[in-house]
N, C-alpha and C positions, 0 to 999 in steps of 0.2 A: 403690546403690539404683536409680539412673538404667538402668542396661547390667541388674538383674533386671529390671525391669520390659520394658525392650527385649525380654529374653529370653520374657520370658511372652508377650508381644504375637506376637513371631516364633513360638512354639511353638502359638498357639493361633491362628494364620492358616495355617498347615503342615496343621493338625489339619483346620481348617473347608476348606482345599479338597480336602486327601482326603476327606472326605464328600461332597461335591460332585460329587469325579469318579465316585465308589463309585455314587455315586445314578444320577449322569447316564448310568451304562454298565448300568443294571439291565435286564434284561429280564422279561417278565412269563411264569410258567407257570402256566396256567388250575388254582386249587387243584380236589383231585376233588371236594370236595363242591359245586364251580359244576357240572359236568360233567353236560350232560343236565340241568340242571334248568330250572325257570320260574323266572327272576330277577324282583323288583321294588327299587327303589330306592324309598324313603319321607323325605320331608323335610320338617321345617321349619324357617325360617331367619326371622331377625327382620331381619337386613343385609345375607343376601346370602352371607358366608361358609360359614353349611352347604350353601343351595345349590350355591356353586361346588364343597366336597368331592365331595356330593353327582353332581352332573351331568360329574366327572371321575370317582369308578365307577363310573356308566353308561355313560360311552365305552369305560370298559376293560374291563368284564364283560356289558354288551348287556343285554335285557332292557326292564323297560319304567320308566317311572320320573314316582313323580308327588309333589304337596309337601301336604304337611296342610294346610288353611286353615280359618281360623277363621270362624264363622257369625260372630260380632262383633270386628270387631278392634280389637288394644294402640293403644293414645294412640301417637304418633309421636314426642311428646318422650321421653325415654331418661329423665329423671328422675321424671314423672307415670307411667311405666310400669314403673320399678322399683317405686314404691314402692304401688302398685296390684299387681304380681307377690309382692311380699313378704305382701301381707295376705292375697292369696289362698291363698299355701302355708301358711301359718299356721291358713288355714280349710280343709282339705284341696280347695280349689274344682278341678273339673278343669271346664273349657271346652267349652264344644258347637265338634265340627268337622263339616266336612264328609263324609260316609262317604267313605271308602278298601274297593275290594272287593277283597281278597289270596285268596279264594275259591283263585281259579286259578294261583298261587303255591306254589312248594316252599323258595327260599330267599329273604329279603326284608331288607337292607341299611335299615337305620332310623336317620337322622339327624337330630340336634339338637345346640344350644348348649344352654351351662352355665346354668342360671339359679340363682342363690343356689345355688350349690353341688350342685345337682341337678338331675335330666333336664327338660327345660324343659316345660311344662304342656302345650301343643298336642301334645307329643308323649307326653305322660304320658296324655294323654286315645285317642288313637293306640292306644296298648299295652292300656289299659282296654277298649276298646272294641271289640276286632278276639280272635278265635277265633285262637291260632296254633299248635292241637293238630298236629304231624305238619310242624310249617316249622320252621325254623333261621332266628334271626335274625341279622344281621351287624351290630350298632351303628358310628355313626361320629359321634364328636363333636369339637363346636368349644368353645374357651373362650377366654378373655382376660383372667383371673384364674386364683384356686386349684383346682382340682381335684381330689379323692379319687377316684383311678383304680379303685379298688378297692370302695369306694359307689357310684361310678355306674354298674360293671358288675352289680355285687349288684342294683341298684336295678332296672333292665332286665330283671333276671333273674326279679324278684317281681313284677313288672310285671304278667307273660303268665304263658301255658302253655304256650311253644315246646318243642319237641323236645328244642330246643338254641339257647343261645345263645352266641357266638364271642366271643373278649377283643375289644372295641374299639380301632379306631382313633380315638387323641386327636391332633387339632391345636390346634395352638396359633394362635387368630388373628390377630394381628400377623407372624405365621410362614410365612404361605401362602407358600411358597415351593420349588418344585422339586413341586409337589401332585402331578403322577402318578409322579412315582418314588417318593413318600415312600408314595403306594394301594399301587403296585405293590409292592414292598417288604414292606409289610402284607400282602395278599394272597397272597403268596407265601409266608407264614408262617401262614397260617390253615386 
């Protein structure tokens, strides 16, 4: 039992630094549909993690980049503002933010955490709130629980009236780790 476990441990440290070197030797090739266009970056972040994804694909794809903020904001404590986030999704409440003008935008990169299982409200209010006939959106989300990869792109998807919207990049956040090979990587596949 002692030398399988050895085994497993050996094989799955073999495993994680070939992904390592894979990542760390990635180069990025501009996908076409960045090419020629008006980038904007869109975010919001409760800790700090979407912004950091956030302001790593702005270094990599240029453009301009800004964060949603809320005309009142979440209590500070993490327990008084779950459980103030949960009543509110319960009430379909979506949040007064501050206008975002994507006017002068073709493709726009829209980031948020997970909240209760879903696109987080400042950013729900975001998608509600904004025209995105004739733009491509680029989702990128953080979580630190469960996820339905597949609901939260649906959900982005009903959101708006994009063009088009591209499979998201999901991080995992206790995972920030190697963040612009893991963009660039994405990127290079979208």
């Amino acid at each position: 039992m002692k030398f399988l476990l050895i085994g497993i441990f050996i094989t799955l440290l073999i495993t994680a630094i070939y992904k390592i070197n894979e990542l760390k030797n990635i180069k990025y090739n501009q996908p076409e549909i960045l090419a020629e266009k008006r980038i904007l970056t869109v975010y919001y972040s409760n800790n700090g993690n979407t912004k950091n994804v956030g302001e790593n694909i702005n270094a990599i794809v240029g453009g301009d980049i800004k964060e949603i903020e809320l005309t009142e904001k979440y209590p500070n404590n993490i327990f008084t503002m779950s459980k103030l986030v949960r009543e509110q999704i319960k009430e379909n409440y979506i949040p007064k933010i501050e206008n975002i003008d994507i006017s002068n935008y073709d493709v726009i990169f829209v980031g948020s955490p997970i909240w209760n299982f879903s696109v987080s409200l400042p950013t729900k209010a975001f998608l509600k709130n904004n025209n995105f006939e004739n733009k491509t959106i680029i989702p990128f989300i953080t979580y630190s629980g469960g996820a339905n990869k597949t609901k939260i792109a649906d959900e982005i998807s009903d959101l708006t009236n994009a063009s088009e919207v591209k499979p998201p990049l999901f991080m995992f956040e206790n995972g920030i780790f190697l963040v612009k090979e893991r963009i660039i990587k994405w990127l290079n596949n979208i």
